[in-house]
N, C-alpha and C positions, 0 to 999 in steps of 0.2 A: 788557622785556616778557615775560608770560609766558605760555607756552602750559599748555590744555588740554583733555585729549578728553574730547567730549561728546557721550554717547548721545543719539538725540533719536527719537522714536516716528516712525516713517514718514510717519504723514497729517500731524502737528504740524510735519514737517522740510518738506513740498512746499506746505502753508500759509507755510508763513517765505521759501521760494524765492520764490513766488507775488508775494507782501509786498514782499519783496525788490528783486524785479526790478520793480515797478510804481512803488517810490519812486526806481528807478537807483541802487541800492545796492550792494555785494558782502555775499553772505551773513556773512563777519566783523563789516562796519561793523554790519551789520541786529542779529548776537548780541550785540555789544558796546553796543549802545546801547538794547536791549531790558533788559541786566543794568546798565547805569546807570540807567535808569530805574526801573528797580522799587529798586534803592541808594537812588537819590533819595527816594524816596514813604517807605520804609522811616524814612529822617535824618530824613524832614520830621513824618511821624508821632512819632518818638522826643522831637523840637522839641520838639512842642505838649503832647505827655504831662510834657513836662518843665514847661513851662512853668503848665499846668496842676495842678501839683502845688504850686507857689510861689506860686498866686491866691490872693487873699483879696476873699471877696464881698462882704466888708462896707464895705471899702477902694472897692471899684467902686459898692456904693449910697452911699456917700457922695459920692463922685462926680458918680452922677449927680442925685443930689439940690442938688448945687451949679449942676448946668446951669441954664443960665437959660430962662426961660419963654418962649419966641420961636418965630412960624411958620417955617416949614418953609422955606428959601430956594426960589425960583422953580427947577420941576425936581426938587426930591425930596417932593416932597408924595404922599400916598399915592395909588393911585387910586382 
């Protein structure tokens, strides 16, 4: 594991204490899982950009041109 110091603006560090201690955390668990989270959002963005670069819309109107003509099953009908 590794460590490291991290400056943190006075009002932004006793918001995170605050945070902290309301979810019964230790201030590490709280930074450590605030910087996975935003890693996470970060991968999952990169995903869909990616993925989004290998679409093809014409692939997907064909598609949906092949769905069949059918009401809406009981429950997703619009309101």
């Amino acid at each position: 594991m590794a460590n490291y110091a991290l400056r943190v603006p006075e009002s932004l560090f006793a918001y995170a204490r605050q945070v902290a201690e309301e979810e019964h955390v230790s201030m590490n668990q709280f930074f450590v899982t605030a910087i996975a989270e935003k890693v996470s959002a970060l991968k999952t963005e990169a995903y869909f950009r990616e993925r989004q670069a290998r679409s093809d819309l014409s692939a997907f109107d064909d598609w949906l041109a092949a769905s069949p003509e059918a009401a809406p099953m009981e429950g997703d009908e619009l309101p």
